[in-house]
FIGU-712637 format. One line per field, with one value per residue: x, y, z of N, C-alpha, C in turn; residue in three letters. Coordinates in Angstrom, 1 decimal, decimal comma. Example, Ala and Ser with C-alpha at 12.3 -4.5 7.8 and 13.67 -1.06 7.14 Angstrom:
BEGIN
n.xx = c(13,2 / 12,8)
n.yy = c(-5,7 / -2,2)
n.zz = c(7,8 / 7,1)
ca.xx = c(12,3 / 13,7)
ca.yy = c(-4,5 / -1,1)
ca.zz = c(7,8 / 7,1)
c.xx = c(13,2 / 12,9)
c.yy = c(-3,3 / 0,0)
c.zz = c(7,8 / 7,9)
resn = c(ALA / SER)
END
This chain:
BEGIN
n.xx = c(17,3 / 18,5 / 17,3 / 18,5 / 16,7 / 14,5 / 14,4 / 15,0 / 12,2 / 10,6 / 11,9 / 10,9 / 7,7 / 8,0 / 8,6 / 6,2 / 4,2 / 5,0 / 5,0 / 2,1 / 1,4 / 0,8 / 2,1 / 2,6 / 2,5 / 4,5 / 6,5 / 5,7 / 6,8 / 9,4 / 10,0 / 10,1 / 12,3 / 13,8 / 14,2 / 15,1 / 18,0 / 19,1 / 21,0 / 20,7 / 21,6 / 19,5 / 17,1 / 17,2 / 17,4 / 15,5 / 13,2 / 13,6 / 13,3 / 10,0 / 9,1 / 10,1 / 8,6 / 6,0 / 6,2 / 7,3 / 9,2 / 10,1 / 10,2 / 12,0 / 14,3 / 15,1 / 15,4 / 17,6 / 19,8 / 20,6 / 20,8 / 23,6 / 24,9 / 25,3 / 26,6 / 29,4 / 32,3 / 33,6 / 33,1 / 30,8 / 29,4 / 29,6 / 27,5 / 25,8 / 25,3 / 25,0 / 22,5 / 20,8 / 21,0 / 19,6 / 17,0 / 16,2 / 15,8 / 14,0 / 11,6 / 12,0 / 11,0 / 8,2 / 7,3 / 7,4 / 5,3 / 3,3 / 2,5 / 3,7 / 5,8 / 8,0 / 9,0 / 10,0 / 12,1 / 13,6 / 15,0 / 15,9 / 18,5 / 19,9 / 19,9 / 22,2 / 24,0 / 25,2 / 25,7 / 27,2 / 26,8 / 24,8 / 22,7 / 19,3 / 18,7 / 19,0 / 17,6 / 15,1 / 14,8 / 15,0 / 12,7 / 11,2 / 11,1 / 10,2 / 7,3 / 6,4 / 6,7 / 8,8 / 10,1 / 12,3 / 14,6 / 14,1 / 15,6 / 18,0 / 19,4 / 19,3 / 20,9 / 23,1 / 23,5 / 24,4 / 26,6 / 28,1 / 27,5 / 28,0 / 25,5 / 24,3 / 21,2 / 20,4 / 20,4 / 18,6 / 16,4 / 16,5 / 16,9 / 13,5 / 12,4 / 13,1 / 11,8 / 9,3 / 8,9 / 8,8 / 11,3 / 14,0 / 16,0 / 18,1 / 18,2 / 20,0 / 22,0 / 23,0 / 23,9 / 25,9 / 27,7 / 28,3 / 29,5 / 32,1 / 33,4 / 33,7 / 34,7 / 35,5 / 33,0 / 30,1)
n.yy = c(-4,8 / -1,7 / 0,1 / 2,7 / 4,5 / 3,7 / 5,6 / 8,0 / 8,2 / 8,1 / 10,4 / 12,5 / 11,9 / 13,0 / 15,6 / 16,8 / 16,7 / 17,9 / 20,3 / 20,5 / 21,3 / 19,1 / 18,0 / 15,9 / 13,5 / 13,7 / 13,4 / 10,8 / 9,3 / 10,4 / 8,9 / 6,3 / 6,5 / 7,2 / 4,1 / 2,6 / 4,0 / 4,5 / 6,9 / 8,9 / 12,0 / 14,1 / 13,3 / 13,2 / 16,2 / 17,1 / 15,7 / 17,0 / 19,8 / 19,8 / 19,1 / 20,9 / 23,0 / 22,1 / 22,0 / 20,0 / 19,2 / 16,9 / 15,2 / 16,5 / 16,6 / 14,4 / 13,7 / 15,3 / 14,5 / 12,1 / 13,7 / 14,4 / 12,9 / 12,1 / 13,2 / 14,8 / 15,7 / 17,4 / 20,5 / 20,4 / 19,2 / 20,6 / 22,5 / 21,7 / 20,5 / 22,8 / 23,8 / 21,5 / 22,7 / 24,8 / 23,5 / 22,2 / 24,3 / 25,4 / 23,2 / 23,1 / 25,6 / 25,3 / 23,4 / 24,7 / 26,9 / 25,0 / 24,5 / 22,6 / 22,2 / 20,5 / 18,7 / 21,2 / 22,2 / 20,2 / 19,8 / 22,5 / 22,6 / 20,9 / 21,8 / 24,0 / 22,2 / 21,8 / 23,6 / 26,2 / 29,1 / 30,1 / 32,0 / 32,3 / 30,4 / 30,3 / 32,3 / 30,6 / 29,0 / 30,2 / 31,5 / 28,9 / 28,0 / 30,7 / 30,1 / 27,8 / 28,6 / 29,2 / 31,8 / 32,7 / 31,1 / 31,1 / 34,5 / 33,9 / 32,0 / 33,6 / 35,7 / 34,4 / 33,2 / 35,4 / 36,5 / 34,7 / 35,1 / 37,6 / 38,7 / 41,2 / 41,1 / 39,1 / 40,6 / 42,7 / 40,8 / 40,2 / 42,2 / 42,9 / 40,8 / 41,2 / 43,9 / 43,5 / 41,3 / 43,3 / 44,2 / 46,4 / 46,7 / 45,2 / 44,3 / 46,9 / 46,2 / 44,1 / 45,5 / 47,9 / 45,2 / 44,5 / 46,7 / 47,1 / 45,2 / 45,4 / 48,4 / 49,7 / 49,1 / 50,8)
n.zz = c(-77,0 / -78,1 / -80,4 / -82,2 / -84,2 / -83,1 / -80,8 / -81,5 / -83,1 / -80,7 / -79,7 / -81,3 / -81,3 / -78,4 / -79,1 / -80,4 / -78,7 / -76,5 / -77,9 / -78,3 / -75,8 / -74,2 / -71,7 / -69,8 / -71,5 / -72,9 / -70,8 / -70,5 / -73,2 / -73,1 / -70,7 / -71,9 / -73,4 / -71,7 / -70,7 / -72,4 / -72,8 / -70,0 / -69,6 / -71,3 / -72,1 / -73,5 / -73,3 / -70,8 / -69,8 / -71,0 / -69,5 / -67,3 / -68,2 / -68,4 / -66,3 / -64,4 / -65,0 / -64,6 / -61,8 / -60,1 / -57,7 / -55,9 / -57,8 / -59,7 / -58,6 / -57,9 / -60,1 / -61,7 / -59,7 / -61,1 / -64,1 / -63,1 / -62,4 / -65,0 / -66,3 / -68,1 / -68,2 / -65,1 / -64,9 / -65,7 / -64,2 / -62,1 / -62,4 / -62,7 / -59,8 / -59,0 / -59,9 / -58,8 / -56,0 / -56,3 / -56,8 / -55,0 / -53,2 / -54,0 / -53,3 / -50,7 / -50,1 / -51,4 / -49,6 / -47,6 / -47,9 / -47,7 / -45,4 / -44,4 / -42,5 / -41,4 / -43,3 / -44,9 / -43,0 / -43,1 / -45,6 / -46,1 / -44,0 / -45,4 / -47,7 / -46,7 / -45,9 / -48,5 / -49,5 / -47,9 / -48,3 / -48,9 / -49,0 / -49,5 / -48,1 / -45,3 / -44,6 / -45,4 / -43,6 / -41,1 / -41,2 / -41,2 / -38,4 / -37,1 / -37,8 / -37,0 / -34,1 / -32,6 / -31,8 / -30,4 / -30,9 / -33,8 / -34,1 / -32,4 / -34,7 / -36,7 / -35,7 / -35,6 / -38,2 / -39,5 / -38,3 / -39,0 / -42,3 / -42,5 / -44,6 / -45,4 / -46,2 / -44,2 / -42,0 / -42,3 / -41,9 / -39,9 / -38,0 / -39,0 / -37,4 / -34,4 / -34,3 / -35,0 / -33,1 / -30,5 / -29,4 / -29,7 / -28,2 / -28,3 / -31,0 / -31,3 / -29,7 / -31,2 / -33,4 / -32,4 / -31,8 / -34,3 / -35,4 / -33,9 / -34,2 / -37,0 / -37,7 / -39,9 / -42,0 / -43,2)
ca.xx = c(18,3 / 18,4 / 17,6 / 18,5 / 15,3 / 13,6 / 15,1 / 14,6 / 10,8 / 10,3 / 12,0 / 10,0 / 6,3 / 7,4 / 8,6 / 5,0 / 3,7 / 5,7 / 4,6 / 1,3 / 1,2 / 1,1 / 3,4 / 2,7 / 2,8 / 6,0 / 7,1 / 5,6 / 7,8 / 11,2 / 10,9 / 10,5 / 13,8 / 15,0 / 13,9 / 16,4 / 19,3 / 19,0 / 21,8 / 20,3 / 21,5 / 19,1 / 16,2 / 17,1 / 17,5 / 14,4 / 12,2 / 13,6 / 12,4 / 8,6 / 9,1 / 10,4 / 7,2 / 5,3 / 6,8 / 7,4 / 10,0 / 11,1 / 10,6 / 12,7 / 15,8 / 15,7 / 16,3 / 19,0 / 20,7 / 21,1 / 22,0 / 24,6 / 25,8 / 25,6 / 27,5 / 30,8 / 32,9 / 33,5 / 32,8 / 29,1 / 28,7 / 29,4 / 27,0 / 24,3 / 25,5 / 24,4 / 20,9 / 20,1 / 20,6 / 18,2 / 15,5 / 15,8 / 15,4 / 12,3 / 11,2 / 11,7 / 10,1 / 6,6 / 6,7 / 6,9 / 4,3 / 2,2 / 2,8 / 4,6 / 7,3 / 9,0 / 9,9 / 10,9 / 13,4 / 14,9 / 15,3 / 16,8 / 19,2 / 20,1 / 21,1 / 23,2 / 25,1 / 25,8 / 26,6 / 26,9 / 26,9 / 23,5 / 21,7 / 18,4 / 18,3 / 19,0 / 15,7 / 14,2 / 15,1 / 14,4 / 11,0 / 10,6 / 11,5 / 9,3 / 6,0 / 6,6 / 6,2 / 9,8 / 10,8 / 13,7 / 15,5 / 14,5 / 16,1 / 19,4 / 19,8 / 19,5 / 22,0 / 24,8 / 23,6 / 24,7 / 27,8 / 28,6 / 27,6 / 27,6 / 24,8 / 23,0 / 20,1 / 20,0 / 20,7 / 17,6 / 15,2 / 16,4 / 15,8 / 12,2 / 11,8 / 13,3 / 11,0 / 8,0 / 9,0 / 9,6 / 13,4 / 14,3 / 17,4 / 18,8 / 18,9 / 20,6 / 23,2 / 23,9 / 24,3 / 27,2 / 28,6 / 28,9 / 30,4 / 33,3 / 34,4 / 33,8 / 34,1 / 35,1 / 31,9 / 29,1)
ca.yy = c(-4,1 / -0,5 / 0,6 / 4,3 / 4,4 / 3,8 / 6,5 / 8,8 / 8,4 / 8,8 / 12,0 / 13,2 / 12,1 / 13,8 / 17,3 / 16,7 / 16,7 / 19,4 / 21,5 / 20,9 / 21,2 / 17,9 / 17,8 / 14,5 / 12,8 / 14,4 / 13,4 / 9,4 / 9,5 / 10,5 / 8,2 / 5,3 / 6,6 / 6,4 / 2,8 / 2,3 / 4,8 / 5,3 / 7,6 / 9,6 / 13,4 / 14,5 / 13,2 / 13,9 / 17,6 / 17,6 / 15,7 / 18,2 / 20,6 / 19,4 / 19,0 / 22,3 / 23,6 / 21,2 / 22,2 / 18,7 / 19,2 / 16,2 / 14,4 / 17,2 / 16,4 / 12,7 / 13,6 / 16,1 / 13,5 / 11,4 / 14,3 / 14,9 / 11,0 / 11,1 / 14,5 / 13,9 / 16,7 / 18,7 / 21,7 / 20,5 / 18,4 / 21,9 / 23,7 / 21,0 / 20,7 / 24,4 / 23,9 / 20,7 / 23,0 / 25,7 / 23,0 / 22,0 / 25,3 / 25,6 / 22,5 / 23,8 / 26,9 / 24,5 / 22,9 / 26,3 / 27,6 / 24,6 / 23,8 / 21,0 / 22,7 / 19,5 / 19,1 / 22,7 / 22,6 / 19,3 / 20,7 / 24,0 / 22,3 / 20,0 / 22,9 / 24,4 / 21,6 / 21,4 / 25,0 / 27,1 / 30,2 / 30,4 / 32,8 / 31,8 / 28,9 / 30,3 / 32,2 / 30,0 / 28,0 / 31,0 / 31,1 / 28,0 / 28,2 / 31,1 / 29,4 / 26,7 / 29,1 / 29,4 / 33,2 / 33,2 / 30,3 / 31,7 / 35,1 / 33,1 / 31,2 / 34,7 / 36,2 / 33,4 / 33,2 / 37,0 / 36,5 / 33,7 / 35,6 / 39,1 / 39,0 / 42,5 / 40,6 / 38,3 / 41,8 / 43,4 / 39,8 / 40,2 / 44,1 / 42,7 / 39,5 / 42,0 / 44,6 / 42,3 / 40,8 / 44,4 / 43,7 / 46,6 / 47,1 / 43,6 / 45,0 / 47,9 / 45,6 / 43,7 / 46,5 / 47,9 / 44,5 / 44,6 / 47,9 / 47,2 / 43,8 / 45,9 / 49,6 / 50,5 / 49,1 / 51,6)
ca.zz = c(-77,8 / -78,5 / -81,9 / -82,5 / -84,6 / -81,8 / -79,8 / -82,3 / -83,0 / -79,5 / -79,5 / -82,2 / -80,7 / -77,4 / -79,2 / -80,4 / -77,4 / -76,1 / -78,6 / -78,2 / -74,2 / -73,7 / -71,1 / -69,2 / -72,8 / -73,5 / -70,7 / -71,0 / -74,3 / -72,4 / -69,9 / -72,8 / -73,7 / -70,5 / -70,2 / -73,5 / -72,5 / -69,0 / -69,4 / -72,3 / -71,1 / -74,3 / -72,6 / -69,0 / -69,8 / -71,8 / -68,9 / -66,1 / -68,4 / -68,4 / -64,3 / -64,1 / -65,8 / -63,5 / -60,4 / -59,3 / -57,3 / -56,0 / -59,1 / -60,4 / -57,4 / -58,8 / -62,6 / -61,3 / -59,7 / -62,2 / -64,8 / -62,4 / -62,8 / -66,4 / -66,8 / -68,6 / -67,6 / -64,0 / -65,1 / -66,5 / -62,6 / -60,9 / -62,9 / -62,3 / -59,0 / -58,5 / -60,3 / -57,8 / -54,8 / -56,6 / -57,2 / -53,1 / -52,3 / -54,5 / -52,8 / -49,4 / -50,8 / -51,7 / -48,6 / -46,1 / -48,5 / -48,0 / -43,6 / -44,2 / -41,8 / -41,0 / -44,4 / -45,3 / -42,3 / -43,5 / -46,9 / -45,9 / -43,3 / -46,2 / -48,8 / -45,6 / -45,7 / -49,5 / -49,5 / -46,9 / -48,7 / -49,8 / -48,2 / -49,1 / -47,4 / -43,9 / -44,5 / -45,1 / -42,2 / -40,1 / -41,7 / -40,6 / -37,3 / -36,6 / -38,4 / -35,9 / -33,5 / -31,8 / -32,2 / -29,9 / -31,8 / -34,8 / -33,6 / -32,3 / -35,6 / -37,4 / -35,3 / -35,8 / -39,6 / -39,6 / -37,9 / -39,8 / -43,0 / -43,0 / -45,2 / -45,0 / -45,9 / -43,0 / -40,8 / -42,6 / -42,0 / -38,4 / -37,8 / -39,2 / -36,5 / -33,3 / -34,5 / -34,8 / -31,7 / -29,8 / -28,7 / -30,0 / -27,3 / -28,3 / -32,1 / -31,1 / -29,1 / -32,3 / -34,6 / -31,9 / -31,9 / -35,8 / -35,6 / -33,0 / -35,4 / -39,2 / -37,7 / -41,3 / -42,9 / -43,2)
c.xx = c(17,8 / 18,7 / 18,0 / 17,5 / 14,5 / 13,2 / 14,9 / 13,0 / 10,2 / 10,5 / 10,9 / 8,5 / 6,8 / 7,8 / 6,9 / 4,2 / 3,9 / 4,9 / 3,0 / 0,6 / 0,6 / 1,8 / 3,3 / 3,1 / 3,9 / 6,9 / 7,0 / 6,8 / 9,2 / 11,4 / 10,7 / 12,1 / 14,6 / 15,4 / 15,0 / 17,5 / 18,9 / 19,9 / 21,8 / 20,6 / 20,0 / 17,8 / 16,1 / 16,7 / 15,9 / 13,0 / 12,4 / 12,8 / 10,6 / 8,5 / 8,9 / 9,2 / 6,2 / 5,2 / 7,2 / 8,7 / 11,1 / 11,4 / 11,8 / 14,3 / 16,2 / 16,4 / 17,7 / 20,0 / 21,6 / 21,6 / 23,3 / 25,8 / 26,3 / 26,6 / 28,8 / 32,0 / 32,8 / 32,9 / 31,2 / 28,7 / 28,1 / 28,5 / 25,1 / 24,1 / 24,6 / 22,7 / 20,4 / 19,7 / 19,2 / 16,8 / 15,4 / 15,6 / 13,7 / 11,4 / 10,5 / 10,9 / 8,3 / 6,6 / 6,5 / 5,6 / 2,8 / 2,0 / 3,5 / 6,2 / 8,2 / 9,8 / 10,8 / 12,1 / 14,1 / 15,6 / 16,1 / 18,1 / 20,1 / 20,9 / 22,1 / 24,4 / 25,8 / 26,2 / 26,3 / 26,7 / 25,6 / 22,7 / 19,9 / 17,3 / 18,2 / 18,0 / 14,6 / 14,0 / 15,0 / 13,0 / 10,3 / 10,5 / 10,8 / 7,9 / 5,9 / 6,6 / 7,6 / 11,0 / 12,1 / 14,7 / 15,3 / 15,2 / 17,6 / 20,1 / 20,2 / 20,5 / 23,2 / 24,9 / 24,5 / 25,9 / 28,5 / 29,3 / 28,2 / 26,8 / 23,8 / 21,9 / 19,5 / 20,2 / 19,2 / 16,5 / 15,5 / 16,1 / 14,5 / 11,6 / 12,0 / 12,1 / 9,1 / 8,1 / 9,5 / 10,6 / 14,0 / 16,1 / 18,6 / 19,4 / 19,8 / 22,3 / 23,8 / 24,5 / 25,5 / 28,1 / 29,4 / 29,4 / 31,5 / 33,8 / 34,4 / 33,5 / 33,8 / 34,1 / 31,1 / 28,0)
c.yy = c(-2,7 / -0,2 / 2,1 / 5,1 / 4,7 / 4,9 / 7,7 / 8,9 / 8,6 / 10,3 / 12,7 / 13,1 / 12,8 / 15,1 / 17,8 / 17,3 / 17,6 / 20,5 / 21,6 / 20,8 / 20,4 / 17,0 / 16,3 / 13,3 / 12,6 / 13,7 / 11,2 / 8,6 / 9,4 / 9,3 / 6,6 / 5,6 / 6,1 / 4,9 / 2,5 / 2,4 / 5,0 / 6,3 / 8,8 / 11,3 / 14,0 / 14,5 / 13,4 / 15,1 / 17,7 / 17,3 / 16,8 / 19,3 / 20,7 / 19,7 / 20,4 / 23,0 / 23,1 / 21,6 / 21,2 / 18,9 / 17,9 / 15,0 / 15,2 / 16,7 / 15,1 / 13,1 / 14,1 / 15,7 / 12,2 / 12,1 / 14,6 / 13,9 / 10,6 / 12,0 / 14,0 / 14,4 / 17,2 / 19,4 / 21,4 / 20,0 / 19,4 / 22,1 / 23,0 / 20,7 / 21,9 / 24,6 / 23,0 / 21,9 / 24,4 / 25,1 / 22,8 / 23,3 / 25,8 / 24,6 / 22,6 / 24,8 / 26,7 / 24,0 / 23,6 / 26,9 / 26,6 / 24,0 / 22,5 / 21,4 / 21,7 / 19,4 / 20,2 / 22,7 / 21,6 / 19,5 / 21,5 / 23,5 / 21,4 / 21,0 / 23,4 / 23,3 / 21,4 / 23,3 / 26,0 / 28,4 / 30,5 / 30,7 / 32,8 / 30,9 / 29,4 / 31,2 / 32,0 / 29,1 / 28,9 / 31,1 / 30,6 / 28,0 / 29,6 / 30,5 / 28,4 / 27,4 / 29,2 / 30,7 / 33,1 / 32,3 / 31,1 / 33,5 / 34,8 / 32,6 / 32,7 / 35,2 / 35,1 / 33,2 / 34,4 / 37,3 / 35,5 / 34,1 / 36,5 / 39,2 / 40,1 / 41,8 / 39,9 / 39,4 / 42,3 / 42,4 / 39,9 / 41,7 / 43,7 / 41,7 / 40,8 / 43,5 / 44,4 / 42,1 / 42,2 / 44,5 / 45,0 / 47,0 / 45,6 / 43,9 / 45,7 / 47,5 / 44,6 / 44,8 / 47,4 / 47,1 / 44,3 / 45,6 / 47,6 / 46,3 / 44,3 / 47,4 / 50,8 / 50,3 / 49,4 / 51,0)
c.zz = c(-78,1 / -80,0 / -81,5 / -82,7 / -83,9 / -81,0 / -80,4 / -82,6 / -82,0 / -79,2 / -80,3 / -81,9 / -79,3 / -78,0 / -79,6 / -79,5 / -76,6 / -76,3 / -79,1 / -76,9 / -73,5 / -72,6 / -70,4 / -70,1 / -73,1 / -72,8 / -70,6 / -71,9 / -74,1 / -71,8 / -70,7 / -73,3 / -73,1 / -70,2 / -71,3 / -73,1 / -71,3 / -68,9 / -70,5 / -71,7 / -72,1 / -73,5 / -71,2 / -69,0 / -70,5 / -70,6 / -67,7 / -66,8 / -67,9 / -66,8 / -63,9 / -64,1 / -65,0 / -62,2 / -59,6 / -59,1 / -56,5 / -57,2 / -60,0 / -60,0 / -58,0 / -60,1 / -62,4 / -60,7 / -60,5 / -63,1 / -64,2 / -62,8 / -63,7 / -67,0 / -67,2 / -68,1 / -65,7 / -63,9 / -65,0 / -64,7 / -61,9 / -61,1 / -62,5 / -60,7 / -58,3 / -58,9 / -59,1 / -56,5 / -55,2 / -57,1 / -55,8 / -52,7 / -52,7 / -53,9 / -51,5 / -49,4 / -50,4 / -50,3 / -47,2 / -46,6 / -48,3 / -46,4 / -43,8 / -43,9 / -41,0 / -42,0 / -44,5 / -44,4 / -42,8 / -45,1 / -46,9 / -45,0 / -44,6 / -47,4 / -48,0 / -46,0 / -47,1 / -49,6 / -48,8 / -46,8 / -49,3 / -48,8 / -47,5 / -48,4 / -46,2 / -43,9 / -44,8 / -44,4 / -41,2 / -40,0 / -40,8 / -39,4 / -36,4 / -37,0 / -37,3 / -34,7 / -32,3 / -32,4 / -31,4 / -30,3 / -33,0 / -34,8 / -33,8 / -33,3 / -36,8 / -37,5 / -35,5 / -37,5 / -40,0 / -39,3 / -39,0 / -41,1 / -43,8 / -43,8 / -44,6 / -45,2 / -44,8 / -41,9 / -41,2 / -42,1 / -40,2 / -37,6 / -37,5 / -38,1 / -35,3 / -33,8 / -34,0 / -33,3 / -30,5 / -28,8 / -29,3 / -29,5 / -27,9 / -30,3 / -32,2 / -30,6 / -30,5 / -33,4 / -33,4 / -32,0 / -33,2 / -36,1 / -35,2 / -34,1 / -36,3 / -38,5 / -39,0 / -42,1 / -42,6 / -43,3)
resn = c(UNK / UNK / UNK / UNK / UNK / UNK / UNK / UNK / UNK / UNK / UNK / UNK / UNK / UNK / UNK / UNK / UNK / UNK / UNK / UNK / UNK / UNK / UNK / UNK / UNK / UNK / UNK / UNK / UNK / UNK / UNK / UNK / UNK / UNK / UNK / UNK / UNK / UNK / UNK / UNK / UNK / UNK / UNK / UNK / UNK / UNK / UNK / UNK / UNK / UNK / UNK / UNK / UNK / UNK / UNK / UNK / UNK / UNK / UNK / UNK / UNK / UNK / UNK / UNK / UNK / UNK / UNK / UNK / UNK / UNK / UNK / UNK / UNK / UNK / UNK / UNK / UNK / UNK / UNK / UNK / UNK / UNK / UNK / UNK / UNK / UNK / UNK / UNK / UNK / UNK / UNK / UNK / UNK / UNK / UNK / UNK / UNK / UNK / UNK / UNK / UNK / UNK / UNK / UNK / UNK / UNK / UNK / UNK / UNK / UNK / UNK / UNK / UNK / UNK / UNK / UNK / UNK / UNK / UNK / UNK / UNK / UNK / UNK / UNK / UNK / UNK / UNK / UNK / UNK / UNK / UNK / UNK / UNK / UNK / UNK / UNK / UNK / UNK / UNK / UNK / UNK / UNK / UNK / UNK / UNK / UNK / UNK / UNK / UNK / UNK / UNK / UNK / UNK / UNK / UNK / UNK / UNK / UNK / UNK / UNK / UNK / UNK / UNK / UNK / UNK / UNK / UNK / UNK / UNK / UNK / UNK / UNK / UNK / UNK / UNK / UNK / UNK / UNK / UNK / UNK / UNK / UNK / UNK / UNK / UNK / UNK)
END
């Protein structure tokens, strides 16, 4: 049975715990809540927090799917919606940062597909893709991100790979071809 009581005294030893950087305690505390309410948003939002601060990232992607589940409204889905794909890119982030470039590509391919508009992801799937040690894919994937995009940034990360990689004639042939298609954009 769920008391309230209950539910309540818990909150109150993990703000405790919180507040005295306690965080694992804190978050101990929540997930007794959870075990009550599994649909508690009070305590969801409060353990992402602790995560957040943690950096546990895919422990973070779980909670965020379930705030997603428990959200009441659209509006609130979108908005968490849009946080999940900024905790997978921080994920992807940790796992390019740490060689675990299998991961990081399935990550990054995986925000692609939930929004295709997110920049950061396609470099960091280029990243990846040179780390791995295949410059002329990562190159190719550049150039079609760029077409895709138009993101000046994906034109400036690819200047920087054809540079690196001294191609400079193959630069020069995309920056014509992005002239002839947008001659008016400077």
């Amino acid at each position: 049975e769920t008391q309230p009581g209950n539910i309540e005294v818990l909150f109150s030893l993990e703000r405790v715990m919180g507040k005295t950087g306690m965080a694992s305690e804190a978050i101990m505390y929540l997930d007794e809540i959870l075990e009550l309410d599994p649909d508690n948003l009070t305590a969801l939002y409060r353990k992402r927090y602790f995560l957040e601060k943690k950096e546990k990232w895919d422990d973070l992607i779980s909670i965020q799917k379930t705030i997603i589940k428990s959200e009441h409204n659209e509006k609130d889905r979108k908005r968490e919606q849009t946080t999940l794909v900024g905790y997978k890119y921080e994920q992807g982030r940790y796992n390019l940062e740490n060689g675990e470039l299998d991961k990081a590509e399935i990550v990054f391919k995986t925000i692609l597909r939930l929004d295709k508009d997110f920049i950061p992801a396609y470099l960091g799937l280029a990243e990846t893709i040179l780390r791995k040690g295949n410059a002329e894919e990562a190159v190719s994937f550049l150039e079609q991100s760029f077409e895709q995009t138009s993101s000046l940034i994906m034109l400036a990360r690819l200047e920087d790979v054809l540079i690196t990689l001294g191609d400079p004639v193959r630069l020069i042939r995309l920056y014509k071809s992005s002239i002839s298609r947008d001659p008016q954009n400077q």
